[in-house]
C-alpha positions as CSV (number, residue, x, y, z in Angstrom):
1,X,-47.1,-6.5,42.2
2,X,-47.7,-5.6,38.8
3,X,-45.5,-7.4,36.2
4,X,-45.6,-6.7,32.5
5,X,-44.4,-9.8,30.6
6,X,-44.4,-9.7,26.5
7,X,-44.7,-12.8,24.6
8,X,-42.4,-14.5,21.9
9,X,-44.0,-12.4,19.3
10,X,-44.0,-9.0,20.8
11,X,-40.3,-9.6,21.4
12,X,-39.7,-10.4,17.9
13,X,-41.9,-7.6,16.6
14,X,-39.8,-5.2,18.9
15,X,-36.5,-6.7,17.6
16,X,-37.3,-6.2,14.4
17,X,-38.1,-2.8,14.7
18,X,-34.9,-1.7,16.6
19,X,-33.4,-3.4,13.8
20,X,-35.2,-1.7,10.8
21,X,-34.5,1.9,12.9
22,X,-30.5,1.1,13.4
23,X,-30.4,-0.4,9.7
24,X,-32.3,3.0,8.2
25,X,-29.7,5.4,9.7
26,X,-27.8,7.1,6.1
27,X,-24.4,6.0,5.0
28,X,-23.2,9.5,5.8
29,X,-24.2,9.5,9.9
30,X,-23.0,6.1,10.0
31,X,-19.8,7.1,9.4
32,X,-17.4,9.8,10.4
33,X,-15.8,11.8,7.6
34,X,-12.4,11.7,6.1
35,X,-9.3,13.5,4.8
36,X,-6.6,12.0,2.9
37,X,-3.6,14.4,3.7
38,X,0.0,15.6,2.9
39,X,2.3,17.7,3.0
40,X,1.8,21.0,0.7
41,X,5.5,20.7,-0.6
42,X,4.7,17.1,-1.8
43,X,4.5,15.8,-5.7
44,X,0.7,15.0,-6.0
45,X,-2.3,18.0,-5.3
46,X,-5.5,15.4,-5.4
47,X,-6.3,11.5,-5.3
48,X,-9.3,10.0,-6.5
49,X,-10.8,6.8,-4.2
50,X,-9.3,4.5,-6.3
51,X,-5.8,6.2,-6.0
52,X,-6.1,6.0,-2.4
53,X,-7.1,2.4,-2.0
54,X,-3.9,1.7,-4.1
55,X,-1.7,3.2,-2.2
56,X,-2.9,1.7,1.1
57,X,-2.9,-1.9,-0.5
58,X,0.9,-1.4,-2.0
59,X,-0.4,-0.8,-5.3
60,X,1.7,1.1,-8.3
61,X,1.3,4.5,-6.3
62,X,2.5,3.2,-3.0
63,X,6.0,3.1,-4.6
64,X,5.7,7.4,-5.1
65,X,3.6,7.9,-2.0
66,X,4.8,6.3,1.2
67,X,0.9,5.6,3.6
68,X,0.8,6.4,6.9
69,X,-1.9,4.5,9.1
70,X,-3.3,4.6,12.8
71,X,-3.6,1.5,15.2
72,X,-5.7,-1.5,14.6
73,X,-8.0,-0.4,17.5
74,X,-9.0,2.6,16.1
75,X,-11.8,3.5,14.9
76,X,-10.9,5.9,12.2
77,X,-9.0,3.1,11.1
78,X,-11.7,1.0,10.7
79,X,-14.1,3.2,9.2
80,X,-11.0,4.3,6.7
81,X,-10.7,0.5,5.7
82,X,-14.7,-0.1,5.0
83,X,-15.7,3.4,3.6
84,X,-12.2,3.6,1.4
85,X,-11.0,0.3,1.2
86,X,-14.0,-1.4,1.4
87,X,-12.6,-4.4,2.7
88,X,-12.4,-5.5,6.6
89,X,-9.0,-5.0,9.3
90,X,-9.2,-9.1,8.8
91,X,-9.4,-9.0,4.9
92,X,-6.5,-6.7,5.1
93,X,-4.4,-8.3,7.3
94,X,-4.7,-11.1,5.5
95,X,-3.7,-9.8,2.0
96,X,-0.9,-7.6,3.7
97,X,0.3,-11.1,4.3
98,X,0.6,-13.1,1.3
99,X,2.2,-9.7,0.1
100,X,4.6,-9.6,3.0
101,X,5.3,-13.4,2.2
102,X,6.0,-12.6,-1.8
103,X,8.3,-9.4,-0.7
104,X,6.3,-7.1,-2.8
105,X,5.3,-4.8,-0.6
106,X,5.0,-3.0,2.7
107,X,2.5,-2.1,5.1
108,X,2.2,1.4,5.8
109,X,4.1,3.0,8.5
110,X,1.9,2.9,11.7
111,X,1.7,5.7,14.2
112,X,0.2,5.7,17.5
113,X,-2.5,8.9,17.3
114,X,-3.8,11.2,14.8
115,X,-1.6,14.2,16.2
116,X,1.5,12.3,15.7
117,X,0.3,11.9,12.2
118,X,-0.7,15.4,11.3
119,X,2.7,16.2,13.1
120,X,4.4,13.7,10.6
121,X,2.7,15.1,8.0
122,X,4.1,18.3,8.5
123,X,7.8,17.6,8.2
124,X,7.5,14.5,5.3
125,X,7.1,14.9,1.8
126,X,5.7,12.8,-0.6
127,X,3.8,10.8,2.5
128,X,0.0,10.1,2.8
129,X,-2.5,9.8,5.4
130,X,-6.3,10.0,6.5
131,X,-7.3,12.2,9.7
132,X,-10.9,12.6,10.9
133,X,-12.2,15.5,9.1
134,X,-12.7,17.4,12.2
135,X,-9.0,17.7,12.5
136,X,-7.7,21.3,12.6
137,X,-4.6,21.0,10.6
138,X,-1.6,23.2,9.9
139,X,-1.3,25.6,7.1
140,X,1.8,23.1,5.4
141,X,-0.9,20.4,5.0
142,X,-3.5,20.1,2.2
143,X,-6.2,18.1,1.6
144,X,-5.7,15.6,-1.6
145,X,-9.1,13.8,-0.9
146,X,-12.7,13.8,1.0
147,X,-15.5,10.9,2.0
């Protein structure tokens, strides 16, 4: 029986190395890519990054432009919140709270699956929300942002 054993060292050596691989893949694989939406009939044509990040976290725009957001679970979520954001479901959550607590703002609206919000979309005006960029989307939609 022929049994191939590695030491301490060769473990560590090939740890490091799966590491340096996973940790050398770019930004843009990483990551999916991203559309901020709405509807065509709505007030606003573009956002910057900036504009988007403050209407997700209640800021001055959030009181003309009403966000739309997917489950916790999802992973277009999360890769919205660090690529846009930049800030953690946990870091959020947590400053969605003391705002909640203060009354100054509100979440966005949550719903369930990106064909409900692309359907939302569709009908709302004046309403915001990211998709996967993959996402065919009716001809009543536009695009106000890319990552």
């Amino acid at each position: 029986m022929n049994v191939f054993i590695l030491s301490h060292r060769q473990l560590r050596i090939i740890a490091l190395a799966v590491f340096m691989l996973i940790t050398s893949i770019p930004h843009s694989y990483a990551e999916a890519s991203l559309y901020i939406i709405t509807n065509q009939n709505s007030d606003i044509s573009e956002l910057s990054s900036n504009e988007v990040r403050q209407i997700y976290m209640g800021g001055t725009l959030s009181r003309k432009l009403n966000a739309i957001s997917l489950p916790v679970d999802s992973s277009i979520r999360k890769n919205f919140n660090v690529s846009i954001i930049g800030l953690t479901e946990n870091r959020i959550q947590s400053y969605w709270a003391q705002l909640f607590f203060t009354g100054r703002s509100s979440r966005p609206k949550e719903l369930k699956t990106v064909n409900e919000v692309v359907d939302y979309i569709s009908s709302e005006v004046n309403v915001v929300a990211y998709v996967p960029a993959n996402v065919e989307l009716p001809s009543n939609v536009v695009v106000l942002f890319q990552r």
